[in-house]
Structures are given as C-alpha cells and as structure tokens.
DSSP file (Angstrom, degrees, kcal/mol; ACC not computed):
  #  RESIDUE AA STRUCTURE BP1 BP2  ACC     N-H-->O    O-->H-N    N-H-->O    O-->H-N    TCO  KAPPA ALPHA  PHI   PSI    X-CA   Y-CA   Z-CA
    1    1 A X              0   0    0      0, 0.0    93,-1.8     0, 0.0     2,-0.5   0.000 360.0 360.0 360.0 157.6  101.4   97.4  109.1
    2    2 A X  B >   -a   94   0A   0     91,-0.2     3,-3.0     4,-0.2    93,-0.2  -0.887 360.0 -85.2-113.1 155.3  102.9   94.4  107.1
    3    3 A X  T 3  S+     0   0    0     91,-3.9    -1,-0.1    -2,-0.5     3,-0.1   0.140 109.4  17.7 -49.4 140.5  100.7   93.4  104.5
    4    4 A X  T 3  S+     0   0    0      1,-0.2    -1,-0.2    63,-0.1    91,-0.0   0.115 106.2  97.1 106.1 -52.2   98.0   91.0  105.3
    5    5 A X  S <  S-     0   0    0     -3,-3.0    60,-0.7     1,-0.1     2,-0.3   0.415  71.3-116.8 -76.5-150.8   98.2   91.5  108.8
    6    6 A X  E     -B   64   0B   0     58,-0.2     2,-0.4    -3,-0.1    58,-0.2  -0.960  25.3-177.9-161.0 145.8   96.5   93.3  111.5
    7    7 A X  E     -B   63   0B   0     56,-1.4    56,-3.8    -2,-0.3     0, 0.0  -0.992  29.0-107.2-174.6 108.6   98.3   95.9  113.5
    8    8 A X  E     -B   62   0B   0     -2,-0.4     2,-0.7    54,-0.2    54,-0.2  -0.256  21.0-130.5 -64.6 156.8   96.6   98.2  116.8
    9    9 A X        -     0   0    0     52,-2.4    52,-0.3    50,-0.1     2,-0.2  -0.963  38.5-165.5-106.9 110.3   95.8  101.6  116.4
   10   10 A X    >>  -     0   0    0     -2,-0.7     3,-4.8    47,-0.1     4,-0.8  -0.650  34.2 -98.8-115.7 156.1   97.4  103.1  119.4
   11   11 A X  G >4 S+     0   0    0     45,-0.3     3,-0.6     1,-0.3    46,-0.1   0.629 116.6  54.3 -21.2 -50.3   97.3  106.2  121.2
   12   12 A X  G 34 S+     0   0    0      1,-0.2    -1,-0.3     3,-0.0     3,-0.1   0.298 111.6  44.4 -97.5 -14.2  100.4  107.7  119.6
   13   13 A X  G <4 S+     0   0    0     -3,-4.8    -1,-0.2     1,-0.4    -2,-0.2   0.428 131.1  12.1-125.0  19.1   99.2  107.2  116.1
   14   14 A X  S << S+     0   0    0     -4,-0.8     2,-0.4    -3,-0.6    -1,-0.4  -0.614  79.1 142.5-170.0 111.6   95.8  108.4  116.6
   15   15 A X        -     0   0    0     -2,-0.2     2,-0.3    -3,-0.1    -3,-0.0  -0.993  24.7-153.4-163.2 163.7   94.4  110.4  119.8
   16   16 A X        -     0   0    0     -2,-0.4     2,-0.3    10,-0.1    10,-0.1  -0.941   6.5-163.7-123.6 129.9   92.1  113.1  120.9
   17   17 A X        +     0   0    0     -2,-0.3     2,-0.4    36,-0.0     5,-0.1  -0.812  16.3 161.4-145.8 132.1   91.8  115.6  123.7
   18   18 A X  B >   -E   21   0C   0      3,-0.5     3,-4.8    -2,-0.3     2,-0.6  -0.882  31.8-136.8-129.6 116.0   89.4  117.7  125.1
   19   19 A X  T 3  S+     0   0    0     -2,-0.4    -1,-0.1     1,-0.3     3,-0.0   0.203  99.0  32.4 -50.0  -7.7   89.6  119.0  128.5
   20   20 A X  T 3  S+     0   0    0     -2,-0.6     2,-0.4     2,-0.1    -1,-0.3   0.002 100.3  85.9-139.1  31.2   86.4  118.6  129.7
   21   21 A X  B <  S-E   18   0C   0     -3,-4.8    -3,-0.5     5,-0.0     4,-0.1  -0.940  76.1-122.4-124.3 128.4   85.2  115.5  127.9
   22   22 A X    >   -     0   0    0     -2,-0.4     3,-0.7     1,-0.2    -4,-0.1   0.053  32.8-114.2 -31.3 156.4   85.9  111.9  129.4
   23   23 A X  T 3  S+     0   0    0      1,-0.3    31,-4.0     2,-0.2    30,-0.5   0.161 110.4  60.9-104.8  27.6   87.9  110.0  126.8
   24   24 A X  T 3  S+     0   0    0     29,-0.2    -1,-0.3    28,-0.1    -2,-0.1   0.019 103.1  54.1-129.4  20.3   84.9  107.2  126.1
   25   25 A X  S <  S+     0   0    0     -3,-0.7     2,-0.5    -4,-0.1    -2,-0.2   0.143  85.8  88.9-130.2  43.6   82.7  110.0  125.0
   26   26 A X  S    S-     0   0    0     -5,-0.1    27,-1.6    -3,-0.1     2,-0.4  -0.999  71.9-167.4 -89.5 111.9   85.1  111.3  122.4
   27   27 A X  B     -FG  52  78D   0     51,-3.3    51,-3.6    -2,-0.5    25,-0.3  -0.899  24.3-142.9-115.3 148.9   84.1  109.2  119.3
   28   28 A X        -     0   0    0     23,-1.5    49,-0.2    -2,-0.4    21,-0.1  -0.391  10.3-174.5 -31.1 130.9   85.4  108.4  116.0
   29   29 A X        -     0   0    0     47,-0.2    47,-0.3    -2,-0.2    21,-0.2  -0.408  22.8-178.0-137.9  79.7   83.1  108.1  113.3
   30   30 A X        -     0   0    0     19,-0.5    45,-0.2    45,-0.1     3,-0.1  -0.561  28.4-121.9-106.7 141.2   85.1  106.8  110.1
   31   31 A X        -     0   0    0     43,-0.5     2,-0.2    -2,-0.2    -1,-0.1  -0.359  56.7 -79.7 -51.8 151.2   84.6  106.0  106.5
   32   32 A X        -     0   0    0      1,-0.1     2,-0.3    41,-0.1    -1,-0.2  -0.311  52.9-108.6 -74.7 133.4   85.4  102.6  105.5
   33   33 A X    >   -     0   0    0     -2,-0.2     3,-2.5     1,-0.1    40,-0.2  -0.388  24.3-133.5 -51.1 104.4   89.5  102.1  105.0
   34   34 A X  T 3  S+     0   0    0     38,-1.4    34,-0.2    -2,-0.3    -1,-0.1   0.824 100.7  25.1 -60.0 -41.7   90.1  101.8  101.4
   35   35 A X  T 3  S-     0   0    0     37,-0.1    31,-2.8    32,-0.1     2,-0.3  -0.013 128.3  -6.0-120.2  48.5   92.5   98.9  101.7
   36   36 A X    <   -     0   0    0     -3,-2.5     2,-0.3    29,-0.3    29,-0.2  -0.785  63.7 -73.7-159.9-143.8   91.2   97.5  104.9
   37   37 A X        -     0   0    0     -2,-0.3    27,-1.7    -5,-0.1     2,-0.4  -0.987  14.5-142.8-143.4 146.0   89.3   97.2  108.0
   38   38 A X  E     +C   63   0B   0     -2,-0.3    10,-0.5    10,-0.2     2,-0.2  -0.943  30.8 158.3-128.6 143.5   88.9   98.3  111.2
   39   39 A X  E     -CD  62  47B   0     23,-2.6    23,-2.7    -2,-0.4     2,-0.4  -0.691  47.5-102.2-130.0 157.7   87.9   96.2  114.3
   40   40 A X  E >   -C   61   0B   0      6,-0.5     3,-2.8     3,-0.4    21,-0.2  -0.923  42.2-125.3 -89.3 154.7   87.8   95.6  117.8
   41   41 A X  T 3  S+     0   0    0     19,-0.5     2,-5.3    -2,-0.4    21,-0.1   0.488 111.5  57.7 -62.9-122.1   90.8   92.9  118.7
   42   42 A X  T 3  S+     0   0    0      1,-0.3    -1,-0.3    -3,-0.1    19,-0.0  -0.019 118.1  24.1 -12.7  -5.7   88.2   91.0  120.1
   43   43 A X    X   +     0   0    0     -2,-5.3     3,-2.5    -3,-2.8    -3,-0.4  -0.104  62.7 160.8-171.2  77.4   86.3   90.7  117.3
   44   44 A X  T 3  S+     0   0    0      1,-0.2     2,-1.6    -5,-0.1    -4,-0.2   0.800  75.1  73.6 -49.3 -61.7   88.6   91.2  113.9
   45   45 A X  T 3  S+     0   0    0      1,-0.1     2,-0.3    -6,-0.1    -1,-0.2   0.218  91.8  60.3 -69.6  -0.7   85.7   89.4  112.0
   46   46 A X  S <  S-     0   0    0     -3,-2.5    -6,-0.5    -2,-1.6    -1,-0.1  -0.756  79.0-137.6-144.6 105.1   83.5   92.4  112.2
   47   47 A X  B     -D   39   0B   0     -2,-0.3     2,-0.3    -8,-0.1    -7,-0.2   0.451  23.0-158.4 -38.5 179.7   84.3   95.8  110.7
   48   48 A X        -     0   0    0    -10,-0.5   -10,-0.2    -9,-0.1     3,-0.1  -0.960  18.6-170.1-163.0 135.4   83.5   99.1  113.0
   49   49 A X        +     0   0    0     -2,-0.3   -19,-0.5     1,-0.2     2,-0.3   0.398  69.9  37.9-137.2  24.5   83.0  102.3  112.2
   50   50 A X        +     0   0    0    -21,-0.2    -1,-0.2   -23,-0.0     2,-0.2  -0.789  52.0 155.3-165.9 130.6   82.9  104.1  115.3
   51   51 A X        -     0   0    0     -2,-0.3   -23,-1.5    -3,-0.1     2,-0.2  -0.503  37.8-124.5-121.8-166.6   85.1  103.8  118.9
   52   52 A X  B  >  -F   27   0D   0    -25,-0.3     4,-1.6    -2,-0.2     3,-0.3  -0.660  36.8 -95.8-142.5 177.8   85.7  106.4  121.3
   53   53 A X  H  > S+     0   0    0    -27,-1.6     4,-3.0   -30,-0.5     5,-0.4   0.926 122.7  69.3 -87.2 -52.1   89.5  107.4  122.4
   54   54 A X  H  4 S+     0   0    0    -31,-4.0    -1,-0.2   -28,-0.2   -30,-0.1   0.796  97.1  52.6 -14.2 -63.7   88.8  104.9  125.7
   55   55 A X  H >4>S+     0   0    0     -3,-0.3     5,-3.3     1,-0.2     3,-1.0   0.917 109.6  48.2 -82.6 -63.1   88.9  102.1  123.1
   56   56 A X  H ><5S+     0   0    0     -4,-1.6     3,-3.3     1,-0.3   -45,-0.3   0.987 108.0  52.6 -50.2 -60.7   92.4  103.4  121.7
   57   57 A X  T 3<5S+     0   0    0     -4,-3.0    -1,-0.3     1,-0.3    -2,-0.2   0.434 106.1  57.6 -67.5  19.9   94.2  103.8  125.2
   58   58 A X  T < 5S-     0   0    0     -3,-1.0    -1,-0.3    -5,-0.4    -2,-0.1   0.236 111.3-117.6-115.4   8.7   93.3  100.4  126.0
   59   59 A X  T < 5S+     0   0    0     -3,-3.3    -3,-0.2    -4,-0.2   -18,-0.2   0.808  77.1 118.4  91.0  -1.3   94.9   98.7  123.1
   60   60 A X      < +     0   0    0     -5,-3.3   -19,-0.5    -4,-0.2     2,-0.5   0.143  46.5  87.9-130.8  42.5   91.5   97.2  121.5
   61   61 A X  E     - C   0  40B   0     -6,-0.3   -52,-2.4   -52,-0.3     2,-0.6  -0.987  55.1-178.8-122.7 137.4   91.3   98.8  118.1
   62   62 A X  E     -BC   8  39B   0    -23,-2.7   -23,-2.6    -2,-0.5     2,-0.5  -0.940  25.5-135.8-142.9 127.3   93.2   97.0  114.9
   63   63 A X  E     -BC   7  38B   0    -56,-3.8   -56,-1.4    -2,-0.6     2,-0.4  -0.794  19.3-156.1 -92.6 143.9   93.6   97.8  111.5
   64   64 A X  E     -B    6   0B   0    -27,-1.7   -58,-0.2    -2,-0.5   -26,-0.1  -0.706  11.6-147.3-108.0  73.1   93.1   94.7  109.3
   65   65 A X        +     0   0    0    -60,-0.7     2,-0.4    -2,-0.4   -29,-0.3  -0.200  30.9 150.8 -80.4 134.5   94.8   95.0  106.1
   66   66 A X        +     0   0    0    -31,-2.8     2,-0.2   -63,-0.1    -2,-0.0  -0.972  55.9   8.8-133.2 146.0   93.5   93.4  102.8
   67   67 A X  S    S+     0   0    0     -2,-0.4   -32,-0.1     4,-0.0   -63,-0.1  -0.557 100.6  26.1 107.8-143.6   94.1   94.9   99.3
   68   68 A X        -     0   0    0     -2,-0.2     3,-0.2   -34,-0.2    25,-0.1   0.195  62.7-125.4 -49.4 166.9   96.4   97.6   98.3
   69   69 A X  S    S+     0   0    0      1,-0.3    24,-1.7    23,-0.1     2,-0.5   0.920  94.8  63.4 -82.0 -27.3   99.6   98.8   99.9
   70   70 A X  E     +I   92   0E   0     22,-0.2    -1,-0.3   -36,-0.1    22,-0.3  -0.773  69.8 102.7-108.7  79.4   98.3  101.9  100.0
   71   71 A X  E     -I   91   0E   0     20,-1.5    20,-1.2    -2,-0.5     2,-0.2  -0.022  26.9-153.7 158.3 179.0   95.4  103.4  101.6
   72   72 A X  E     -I   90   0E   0     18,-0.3   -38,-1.4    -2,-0.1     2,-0.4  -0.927  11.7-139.3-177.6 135.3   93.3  105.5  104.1
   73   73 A X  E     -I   89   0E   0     16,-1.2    16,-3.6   -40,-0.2     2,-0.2  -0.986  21.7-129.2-140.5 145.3   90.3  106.3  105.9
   74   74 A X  E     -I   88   0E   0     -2,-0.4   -43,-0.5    14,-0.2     2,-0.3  -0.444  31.0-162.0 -75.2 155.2   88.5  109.8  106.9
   75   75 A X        -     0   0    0     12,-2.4   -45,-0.1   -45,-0.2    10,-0.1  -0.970  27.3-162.2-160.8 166.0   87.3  110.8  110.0
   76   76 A X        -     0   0    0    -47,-0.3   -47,-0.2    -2,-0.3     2,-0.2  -0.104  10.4-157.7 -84.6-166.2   85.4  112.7  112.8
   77   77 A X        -     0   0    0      7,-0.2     7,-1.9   -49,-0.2     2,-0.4  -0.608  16.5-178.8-162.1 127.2   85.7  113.2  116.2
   78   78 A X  B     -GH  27  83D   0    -51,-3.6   -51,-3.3     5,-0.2     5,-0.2  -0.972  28.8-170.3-133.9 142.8   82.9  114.2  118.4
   79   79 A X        -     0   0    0      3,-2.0     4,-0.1    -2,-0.4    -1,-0.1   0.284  68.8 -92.7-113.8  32.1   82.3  115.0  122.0
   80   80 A X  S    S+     0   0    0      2,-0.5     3,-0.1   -53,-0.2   -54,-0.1   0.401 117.9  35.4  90.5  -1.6   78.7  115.0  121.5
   81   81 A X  S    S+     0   0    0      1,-0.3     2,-0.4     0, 0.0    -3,-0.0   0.398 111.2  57.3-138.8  14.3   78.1  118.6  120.8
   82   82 A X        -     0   0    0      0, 0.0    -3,-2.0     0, 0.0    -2,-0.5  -0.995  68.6-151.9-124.4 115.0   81.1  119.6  118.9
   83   83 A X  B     -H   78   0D   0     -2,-0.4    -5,-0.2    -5,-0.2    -7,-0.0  -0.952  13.1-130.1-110.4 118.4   82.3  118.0  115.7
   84   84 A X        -     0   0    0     -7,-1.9     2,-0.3    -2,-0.4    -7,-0.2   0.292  32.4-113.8 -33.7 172.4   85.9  117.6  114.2
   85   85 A X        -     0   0    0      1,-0.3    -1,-0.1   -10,-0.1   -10,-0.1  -0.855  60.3 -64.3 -74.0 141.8   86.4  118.8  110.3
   86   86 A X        -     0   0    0     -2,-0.3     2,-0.3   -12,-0.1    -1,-0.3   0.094  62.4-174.5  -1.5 127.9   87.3  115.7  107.9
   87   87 A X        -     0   0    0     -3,-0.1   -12,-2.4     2,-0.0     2,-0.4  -0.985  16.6-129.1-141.2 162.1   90.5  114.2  108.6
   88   88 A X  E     -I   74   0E   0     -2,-0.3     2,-0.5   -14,-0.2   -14,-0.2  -0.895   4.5-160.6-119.7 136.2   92.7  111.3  106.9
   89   89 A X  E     -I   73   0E   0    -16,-3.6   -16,-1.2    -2,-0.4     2,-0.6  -0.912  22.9-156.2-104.9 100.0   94.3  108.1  108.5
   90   90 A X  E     -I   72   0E   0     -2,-0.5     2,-0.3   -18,-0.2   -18,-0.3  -0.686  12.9-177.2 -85.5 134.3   97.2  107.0  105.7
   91   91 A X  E     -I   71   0E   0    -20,-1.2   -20,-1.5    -2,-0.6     2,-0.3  -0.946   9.3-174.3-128.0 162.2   98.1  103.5  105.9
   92   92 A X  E     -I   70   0E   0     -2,-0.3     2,-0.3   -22,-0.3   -22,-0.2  -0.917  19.6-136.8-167.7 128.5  100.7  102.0  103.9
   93   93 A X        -     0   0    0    -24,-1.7     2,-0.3    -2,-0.3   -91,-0.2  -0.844  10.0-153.2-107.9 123.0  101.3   98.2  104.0
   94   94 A X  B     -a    2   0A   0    -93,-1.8   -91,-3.9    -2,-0.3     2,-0.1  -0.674  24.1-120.8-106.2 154.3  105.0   97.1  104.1
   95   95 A X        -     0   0    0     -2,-0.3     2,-0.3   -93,-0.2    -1,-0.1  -0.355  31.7-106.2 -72.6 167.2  105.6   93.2  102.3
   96   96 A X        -     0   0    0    -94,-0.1     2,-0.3    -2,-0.1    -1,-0.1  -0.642  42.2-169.9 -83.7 166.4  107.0   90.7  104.5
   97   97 A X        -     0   0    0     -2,-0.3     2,-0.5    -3,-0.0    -2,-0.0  -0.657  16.9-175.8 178.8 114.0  110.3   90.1  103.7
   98   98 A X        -     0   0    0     -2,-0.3     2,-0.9     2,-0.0    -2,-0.0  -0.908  10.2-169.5-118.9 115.5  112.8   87.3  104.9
   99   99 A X        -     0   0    0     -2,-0.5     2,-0.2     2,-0.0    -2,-0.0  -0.899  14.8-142.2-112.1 113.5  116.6   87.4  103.7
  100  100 A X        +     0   0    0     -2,-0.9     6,-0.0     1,-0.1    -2,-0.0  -0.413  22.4 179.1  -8.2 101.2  118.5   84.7  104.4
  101  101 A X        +     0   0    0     -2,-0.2     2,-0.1     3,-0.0    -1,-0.1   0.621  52.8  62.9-121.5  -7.2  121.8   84.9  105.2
  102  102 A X  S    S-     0   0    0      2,-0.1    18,-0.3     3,-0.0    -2,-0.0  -0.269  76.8-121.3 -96.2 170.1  123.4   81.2  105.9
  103  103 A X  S    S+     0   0    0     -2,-0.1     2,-0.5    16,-0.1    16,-0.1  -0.135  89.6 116.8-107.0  32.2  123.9   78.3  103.9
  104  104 A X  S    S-     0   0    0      1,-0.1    -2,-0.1    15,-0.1    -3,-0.0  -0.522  73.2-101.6 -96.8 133.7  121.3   77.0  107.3
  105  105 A X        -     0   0    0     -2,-0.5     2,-0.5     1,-0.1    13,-0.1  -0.362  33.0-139.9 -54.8 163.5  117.9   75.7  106.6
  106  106 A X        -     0   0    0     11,-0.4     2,-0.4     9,-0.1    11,-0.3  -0.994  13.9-165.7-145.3 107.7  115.3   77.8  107.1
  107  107 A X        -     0   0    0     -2,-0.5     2,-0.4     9,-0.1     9,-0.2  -0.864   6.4-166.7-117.5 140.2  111.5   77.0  108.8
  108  108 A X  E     -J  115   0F   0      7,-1.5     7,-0.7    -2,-0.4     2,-0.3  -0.868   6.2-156.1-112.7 143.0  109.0   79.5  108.3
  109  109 A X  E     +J  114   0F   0     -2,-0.4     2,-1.1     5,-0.2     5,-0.2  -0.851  16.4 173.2-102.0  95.3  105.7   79.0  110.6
  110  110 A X  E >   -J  113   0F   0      3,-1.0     3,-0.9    -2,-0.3     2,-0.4  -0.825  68.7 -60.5-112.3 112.6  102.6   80.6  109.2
  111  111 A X  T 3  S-     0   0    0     -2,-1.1     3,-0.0     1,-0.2     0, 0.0  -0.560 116.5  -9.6  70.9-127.9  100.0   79.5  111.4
  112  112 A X  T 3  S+     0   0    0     -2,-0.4     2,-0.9     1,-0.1    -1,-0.2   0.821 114.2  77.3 -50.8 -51.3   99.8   75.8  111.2
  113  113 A X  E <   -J  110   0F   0     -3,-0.9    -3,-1.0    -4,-0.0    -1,-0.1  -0.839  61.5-151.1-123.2 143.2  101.8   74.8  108.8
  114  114 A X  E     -J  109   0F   0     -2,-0.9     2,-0.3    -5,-0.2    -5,-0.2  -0.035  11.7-163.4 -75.1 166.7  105.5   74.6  108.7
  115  115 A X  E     -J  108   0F   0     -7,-0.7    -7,-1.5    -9,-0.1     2,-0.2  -0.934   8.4-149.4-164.6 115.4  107.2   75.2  105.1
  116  116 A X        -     0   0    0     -2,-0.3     2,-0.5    -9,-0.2    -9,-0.1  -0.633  13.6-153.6 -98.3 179.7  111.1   74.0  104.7
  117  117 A X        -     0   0    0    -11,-0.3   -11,-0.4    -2,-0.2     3,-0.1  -0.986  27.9-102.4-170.0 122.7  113.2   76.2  102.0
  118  118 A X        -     0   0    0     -2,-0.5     0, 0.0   -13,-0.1     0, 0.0  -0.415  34.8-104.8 -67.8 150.0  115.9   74.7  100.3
  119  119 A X              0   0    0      1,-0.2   -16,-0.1   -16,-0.1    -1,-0.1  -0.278 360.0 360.0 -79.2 168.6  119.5   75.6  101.5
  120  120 A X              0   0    0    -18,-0.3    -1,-0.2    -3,-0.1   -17,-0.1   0.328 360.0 360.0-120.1 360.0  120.7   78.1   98.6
C-alpha cells in the first residue's frame, strides 16, 4: 500500500477455504492493525473488525493506512464451529515517490488542489 492511502484486500493476498462452508460464513475476526485500519470500501470512515471471505472476493474490503510504514494485524477464521490458530497480516507502507525526469513542468493533482513545481 503507498503510504497514506487505502489499498483492497483481495483474494490473492488473503483467502480461506473450507469445503463444506459457503464463503460468507467463513469470518475474520481481527485485532486492530497497528498502523491502520480496516474498512468496508463503502464505508472507509468506520473501522471493522470482522468480514467473511464473500466480502474479500467481491472487492469490498480496504486497508487504510495511517502511521508507521510498518505494521500488522492478527487474525482468526471461523466457520462457525471450527476456529483458525492466531495468524499475522504484515503490511508495509511504500512512500510515494515522483522523479522527474525533464527540464518539463510538472502538475501534481492531490485531490482538489493542483500544485506547480519549478522546472529544475
């Protein structure tokens, strides 16, 4: 994820199967992410601390990163009579980083407002 941002938690970096439970009643039940958050896209503004695997293949889980670069959160996984041991989700926050390579102006849009950078 690059620092700051917010970044899905997809299938391929976090998934479950069990052959005779449905994948929206295999849930997550996670400690809060030391240098983040986790949401549904539909509503980053309010932490979560349990989805089901359903919620992953559809895209609608995001990590929100605030703090340190470096980080984690535990978790379960249950399919409602069987329970996972502990497990850790590392996340690690990359900077942004824009080189330049022209003598060309350069306009950055974050969000709203536009920012010019002097030619070098």
């Amino acid at each position: 994820v690059l620092a700051g941002e917010q970044a899905v938690i997809t299938a391929s970096m976090l998934s479950t199967e069990d052959a005779d439970t449905p994948v929206e009643e295999l849930v997550y039940h996670i400690e809060m992410p030391t240098n983040g958050v986790v949401a549904l896209k539909e509503e980053p503004g309010e932490s979560i601390q349990n989805f089901s695997q359903a919620h992953i293949n559809r895209g609608e889980i995001i990590f929100i990163h605030e703090g340190e670069e470096s980080g984690e959160f535990s978790f379960t996984v249950t399919d409602g009579e069987h329970t996972s041991p502990l497990y850790r989700f590392v996340i690690r926050a990359r900077p942004h980083t824009i080189t330049l390579e022209t003598g060309e102006e350069l306009v950055v849009f974050p969000g709203k407002d536009a920012k010019r950078l002097p030619d070098s």
